[in-house]
OpenMM code with the backbone's topology and positions (N, CA, C; nanometers):
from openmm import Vec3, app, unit

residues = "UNK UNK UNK UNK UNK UNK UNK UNK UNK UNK UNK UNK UNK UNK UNK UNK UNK UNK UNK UNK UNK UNK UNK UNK UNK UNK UNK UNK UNK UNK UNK UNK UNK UNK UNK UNK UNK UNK UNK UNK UNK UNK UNK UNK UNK UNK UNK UNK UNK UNK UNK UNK UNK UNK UNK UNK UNK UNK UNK UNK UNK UNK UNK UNK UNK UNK UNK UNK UNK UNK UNK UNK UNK UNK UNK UNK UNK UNK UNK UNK UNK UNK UNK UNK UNK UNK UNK UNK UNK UNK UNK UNK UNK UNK UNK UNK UNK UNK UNK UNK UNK UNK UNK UNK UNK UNK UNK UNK".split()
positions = [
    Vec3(1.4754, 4.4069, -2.2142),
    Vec3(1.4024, 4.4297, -2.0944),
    Vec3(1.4673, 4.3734, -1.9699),
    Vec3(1.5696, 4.3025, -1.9914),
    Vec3(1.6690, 4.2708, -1.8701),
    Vec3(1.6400, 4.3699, -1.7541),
    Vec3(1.7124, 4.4681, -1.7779),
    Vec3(1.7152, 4.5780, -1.6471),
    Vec3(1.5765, 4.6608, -1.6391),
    Vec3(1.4832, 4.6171, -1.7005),
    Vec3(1.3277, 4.6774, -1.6623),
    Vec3(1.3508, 4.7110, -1.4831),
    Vec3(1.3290, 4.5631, -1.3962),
    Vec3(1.2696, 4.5624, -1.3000),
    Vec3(1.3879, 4.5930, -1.2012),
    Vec3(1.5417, 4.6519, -1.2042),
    Vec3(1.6348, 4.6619, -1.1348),
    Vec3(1.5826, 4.7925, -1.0710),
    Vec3(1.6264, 4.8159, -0.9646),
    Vec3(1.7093, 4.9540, -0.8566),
    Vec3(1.8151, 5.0418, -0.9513),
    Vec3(1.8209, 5.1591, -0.9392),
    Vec3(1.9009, 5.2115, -1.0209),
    Vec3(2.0848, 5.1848, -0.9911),
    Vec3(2.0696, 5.1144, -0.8671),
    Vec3(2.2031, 5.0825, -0.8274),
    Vec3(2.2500, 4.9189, -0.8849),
    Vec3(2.1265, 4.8620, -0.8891),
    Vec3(2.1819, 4.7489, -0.9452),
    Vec3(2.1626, 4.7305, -1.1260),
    Vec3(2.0964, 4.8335, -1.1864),
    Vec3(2.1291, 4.8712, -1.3120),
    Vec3(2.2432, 4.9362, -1.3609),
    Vec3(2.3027, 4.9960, -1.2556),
    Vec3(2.4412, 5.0646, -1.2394),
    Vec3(2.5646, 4.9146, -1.2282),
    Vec3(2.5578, 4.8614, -1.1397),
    Vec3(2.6427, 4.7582, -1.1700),
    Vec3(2.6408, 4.6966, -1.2476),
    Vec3(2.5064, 4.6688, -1.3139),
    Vec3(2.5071, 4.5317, -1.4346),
    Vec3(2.5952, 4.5783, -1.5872),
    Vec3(2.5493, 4.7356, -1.5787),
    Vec3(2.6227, 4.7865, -1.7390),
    Vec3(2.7279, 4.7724, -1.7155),
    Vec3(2.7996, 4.8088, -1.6046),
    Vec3(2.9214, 4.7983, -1.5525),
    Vec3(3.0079, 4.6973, -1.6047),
    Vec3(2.9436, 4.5945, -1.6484),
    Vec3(3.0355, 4.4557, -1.7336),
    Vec3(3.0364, 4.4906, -1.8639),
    Vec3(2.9838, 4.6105, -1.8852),
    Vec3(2.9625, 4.6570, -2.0570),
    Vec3(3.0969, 4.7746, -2.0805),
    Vec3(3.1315, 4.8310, -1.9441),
    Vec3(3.2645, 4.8985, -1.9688),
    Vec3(3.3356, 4.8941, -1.9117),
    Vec3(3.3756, 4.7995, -1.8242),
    Vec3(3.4974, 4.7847, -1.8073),
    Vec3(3.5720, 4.6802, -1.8617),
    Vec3(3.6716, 4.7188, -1.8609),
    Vec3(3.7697, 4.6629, -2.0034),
    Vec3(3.8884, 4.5041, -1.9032),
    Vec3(3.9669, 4.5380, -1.7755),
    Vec3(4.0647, 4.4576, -1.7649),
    Vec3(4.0386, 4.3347, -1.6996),
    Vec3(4.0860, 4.2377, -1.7506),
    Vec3(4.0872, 4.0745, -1.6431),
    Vec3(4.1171, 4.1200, -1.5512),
    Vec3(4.0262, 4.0982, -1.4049),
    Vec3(4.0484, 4.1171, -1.2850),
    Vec3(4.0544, 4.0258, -1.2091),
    Vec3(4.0613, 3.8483, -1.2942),
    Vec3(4.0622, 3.7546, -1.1960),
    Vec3(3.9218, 3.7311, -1.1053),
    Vec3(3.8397, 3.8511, -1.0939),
    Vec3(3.7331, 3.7815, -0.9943),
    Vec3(3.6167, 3.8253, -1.0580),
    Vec3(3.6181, 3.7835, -1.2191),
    Vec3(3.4700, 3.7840, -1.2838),
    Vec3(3.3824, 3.7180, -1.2285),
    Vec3(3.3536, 3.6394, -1.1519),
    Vec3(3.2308, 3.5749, -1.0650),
    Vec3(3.1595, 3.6550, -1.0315),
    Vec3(3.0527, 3.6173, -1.0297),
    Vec3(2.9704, 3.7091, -0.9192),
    Vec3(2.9545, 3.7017, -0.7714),
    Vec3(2.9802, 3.8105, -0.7159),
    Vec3(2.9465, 3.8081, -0.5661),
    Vec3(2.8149, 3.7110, -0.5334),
    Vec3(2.8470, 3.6125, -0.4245),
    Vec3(2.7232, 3.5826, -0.3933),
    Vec3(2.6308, 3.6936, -0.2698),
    Vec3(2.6894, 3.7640, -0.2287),
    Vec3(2.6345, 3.9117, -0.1063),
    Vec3(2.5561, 3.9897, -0.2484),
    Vec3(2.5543, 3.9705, -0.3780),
    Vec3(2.4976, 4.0686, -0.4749),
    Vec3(2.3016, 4.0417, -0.4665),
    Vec3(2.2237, 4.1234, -0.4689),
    Vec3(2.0947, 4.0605, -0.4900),
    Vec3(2.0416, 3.9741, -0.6116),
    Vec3(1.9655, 3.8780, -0.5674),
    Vec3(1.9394, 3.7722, -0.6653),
    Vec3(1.8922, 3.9221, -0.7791),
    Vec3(1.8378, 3.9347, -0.8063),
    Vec3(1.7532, 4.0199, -0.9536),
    Vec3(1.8746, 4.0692, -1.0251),
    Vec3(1.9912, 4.1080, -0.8949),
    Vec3(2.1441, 4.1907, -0.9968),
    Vec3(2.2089, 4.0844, -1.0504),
    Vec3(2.2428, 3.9579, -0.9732),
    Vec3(2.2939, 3.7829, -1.0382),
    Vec3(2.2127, 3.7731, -1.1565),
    Vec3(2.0791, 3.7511, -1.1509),
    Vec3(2.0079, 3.7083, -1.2326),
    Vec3(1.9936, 3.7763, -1.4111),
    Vec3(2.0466, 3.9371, -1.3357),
    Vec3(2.0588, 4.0015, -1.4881),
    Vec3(2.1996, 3.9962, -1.5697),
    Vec3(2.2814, 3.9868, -1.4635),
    Vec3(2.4022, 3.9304, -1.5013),
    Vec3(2.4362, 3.8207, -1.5959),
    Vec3(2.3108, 3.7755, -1.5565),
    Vec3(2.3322, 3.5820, -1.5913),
    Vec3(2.2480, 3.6435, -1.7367),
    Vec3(2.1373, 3.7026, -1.7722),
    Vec3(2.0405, 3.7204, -1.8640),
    Vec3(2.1748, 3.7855, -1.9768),
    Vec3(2.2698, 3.8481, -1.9406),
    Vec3(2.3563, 3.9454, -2.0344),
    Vec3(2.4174, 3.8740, -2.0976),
    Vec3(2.5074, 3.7391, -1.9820),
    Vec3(2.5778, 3.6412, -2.0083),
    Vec3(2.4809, 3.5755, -2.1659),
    Vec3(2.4259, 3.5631, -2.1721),
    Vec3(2.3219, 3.4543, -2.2497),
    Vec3(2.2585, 3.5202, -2.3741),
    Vec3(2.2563, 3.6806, -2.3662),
    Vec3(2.2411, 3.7444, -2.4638),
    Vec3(2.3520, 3.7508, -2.5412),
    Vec3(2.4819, 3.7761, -2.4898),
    Vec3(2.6060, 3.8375, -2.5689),
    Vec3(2.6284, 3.6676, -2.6324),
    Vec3(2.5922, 3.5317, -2.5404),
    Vec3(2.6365, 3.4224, -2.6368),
    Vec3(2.5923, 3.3798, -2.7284),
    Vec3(2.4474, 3.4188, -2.7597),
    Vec3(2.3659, 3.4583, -2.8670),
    Vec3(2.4121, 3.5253, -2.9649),
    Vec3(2.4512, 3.5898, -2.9288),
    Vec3(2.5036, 3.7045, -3.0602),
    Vec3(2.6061, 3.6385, -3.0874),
    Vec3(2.6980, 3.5948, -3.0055),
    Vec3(2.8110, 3.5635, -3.0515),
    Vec3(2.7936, 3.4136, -3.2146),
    Vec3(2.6856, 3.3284, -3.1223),
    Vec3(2.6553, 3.2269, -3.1869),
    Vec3(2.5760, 3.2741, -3.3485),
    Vec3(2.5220, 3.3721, -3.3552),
    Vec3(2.4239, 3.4483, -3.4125),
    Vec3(2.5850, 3.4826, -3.5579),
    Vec3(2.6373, 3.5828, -3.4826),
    Vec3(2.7837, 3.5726, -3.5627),
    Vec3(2.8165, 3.5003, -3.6238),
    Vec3(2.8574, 3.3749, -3.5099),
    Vec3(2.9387, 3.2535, -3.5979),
    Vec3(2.8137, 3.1683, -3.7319),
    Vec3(2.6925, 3.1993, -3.7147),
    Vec3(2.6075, 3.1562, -3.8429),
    Vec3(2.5972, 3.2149, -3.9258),
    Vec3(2.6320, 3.3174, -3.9304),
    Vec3(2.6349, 3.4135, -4.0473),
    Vec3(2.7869, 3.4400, -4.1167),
    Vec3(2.8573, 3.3321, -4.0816),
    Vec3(2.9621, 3.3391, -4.1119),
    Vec3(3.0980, 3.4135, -4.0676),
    Vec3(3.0884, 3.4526, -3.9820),
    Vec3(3.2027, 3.5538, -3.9219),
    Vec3(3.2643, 3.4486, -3.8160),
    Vec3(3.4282, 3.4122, -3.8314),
    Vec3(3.4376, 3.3341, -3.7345),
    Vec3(3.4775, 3.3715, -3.5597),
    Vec3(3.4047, 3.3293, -3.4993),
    Vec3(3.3624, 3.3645, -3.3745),
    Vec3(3.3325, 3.2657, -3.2895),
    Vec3(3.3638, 3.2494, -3.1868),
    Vec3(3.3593, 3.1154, -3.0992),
    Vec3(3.2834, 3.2315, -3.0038),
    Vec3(3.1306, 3.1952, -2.9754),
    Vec3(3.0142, 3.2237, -2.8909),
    Vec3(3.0771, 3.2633, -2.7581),
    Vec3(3.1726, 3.1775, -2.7008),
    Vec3(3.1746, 3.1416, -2.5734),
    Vec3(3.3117, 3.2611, -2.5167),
    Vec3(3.3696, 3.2724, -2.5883),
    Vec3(3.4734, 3.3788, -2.6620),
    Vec3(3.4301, 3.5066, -2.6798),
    Vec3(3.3456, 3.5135, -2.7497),
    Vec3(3.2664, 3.6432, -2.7659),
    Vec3(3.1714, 3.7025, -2.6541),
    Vec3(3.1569, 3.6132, -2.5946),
    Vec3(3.0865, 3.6637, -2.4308),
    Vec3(3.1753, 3.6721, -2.3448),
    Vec3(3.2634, 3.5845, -2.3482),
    Vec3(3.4000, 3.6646, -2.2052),
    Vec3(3.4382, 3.7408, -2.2545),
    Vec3(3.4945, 3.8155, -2.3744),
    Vec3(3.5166, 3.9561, -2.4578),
    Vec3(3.4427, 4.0566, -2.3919),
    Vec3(3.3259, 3.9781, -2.3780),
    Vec3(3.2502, 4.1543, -2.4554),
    Vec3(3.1855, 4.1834, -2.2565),
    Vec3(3.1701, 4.0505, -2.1631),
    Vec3(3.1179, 4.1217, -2.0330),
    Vec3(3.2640, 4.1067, -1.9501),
    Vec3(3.2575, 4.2002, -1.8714),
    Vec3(3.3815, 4.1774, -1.7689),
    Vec3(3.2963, 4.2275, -1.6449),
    Vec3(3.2895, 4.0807, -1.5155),
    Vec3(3.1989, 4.1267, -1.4199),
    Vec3(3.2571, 4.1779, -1.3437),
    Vec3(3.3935, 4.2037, -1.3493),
    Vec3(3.5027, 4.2012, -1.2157),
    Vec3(3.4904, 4.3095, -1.0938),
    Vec3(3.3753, 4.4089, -1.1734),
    Vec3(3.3726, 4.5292, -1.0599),
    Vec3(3.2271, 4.5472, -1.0688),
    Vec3(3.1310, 4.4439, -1.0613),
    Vec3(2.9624, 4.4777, -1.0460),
    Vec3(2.9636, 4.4958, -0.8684),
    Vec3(3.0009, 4.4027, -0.7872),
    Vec3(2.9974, 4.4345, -0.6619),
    Vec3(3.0525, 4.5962, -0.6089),
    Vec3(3.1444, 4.6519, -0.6508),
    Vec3(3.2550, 4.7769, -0.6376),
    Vec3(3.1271, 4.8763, -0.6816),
    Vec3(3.0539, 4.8356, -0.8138),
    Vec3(2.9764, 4.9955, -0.8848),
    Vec3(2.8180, 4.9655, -0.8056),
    Vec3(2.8030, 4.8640, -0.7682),
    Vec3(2.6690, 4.8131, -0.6967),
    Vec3(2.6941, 4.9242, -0.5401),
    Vec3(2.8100, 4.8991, -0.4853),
    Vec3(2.8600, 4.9755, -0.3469),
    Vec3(2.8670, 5.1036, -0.3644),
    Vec3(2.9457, 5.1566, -0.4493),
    Vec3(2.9167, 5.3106, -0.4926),
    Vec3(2.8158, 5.3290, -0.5348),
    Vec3(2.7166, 5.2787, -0.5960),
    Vec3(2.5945, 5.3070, -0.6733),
    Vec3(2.4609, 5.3592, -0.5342),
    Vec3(2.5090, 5.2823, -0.4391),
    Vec3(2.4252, 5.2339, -0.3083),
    Vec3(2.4669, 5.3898, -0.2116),
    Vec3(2.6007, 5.4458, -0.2152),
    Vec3(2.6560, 5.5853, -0.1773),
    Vec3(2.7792, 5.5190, -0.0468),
    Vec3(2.8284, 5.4118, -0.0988),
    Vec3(2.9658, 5.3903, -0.0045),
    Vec3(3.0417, 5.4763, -0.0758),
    Vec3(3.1405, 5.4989, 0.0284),
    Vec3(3.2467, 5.6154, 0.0017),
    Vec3(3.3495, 5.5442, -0.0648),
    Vec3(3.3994, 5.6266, -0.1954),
    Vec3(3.4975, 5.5697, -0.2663),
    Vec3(3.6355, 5.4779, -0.2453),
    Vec3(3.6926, 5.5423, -0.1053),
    Vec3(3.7672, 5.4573, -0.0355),
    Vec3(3.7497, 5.3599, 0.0355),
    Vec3(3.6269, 5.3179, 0.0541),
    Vec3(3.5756, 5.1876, 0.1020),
    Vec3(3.5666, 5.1051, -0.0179),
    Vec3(3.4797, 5.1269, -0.1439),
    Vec3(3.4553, 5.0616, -0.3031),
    Vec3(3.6445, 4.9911, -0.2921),
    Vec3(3.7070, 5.0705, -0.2696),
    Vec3(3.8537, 5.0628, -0.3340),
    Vec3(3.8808, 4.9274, -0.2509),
    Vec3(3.8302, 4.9055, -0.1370),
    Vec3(3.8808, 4.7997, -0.0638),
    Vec3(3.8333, 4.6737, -0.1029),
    Vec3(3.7307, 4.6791, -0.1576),
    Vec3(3.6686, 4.5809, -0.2038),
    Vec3(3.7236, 4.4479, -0.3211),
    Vec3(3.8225, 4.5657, -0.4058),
    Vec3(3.8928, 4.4739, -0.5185),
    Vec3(4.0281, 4.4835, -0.5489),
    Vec3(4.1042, 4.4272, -0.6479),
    Vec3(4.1989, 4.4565, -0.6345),
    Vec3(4.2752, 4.5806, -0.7633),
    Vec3(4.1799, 4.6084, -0.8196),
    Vec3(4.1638, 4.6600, -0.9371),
    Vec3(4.2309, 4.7953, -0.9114),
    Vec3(4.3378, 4.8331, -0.9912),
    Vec3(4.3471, 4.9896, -0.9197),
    Vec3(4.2403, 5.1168, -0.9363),
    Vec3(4.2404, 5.1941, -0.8743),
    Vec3(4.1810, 5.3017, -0.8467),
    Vec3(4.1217, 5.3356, -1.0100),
    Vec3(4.2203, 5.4060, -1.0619),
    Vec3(4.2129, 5.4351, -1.1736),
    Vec3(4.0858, 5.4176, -1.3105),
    Vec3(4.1063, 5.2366, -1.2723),
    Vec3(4.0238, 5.2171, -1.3364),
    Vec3(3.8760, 5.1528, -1.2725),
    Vec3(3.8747, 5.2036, -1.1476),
    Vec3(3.7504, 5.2198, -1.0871),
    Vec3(3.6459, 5.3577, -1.1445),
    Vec3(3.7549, 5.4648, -1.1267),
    Vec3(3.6858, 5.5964, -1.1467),
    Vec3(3.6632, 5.5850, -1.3174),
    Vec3(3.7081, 5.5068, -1.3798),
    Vec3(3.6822, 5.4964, -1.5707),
    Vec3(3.5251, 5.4361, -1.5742),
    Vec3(3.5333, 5.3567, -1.5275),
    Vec3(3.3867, 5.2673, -1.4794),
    Vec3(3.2709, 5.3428, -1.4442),
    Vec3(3.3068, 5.3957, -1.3288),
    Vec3(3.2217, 5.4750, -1.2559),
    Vec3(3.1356, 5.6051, -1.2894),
    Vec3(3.2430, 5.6771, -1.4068),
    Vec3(3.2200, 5.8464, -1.4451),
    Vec3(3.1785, 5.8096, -1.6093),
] * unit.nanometer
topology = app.Topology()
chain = topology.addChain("A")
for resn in residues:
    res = topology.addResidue(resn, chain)
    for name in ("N", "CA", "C"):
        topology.addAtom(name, app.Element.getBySymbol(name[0]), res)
């Protein structure tokens, strides 16, 4: 129920750590992002270390903390939050340093 109470733009950014794949160096979260889009961010963070921990008790070896920087990559929630909102793609682009490419993988 995380993304129950989101905007469809800031439900759009939050999955957004669910597919995109490369270290972009600026997994943080924007602080310009709205508290409810941080906040679900933070709720995902805490689910995936669960599981991860959930894993490592059932025997699979797995370091929790490991298994959540794996599995979210925040590096472009601000970028799909801006397109999500209807900024023009060449503005999104300015935003990070990420190439193009794998903006539009994210996005489509």
């Amino acid at each position: 129920g995380v993304l129950n109470a989101l905007e469809p733009a800031e439900c759009a950014a939050c999955l957004s750590a669910l597919i995109f794949q490369e270290k972009s160096g600026d997994d943080d979260l924007d602080s310009e992002l709205p508290e409810r889009l941080v906040s679900c961010c933070e709720s995902m963070k805490a689910i995936a270390f669960r599981l991860g921990t959930m894993q490592r008790d059932h025997g699979l070896e797995v370091d929790p903390a490991e298994y959540c920087s794996g599995s979210l990559k925040f590096g472009l929630v601000h970028v799909v939050y801006e397109w999500a909102l209807g900024v023009p793609f060449r503005n999104i682009c300015e935003l990070t340093l990420v190439q193009e490419g794998s903006i539009v993988r994210c996005i489509t």
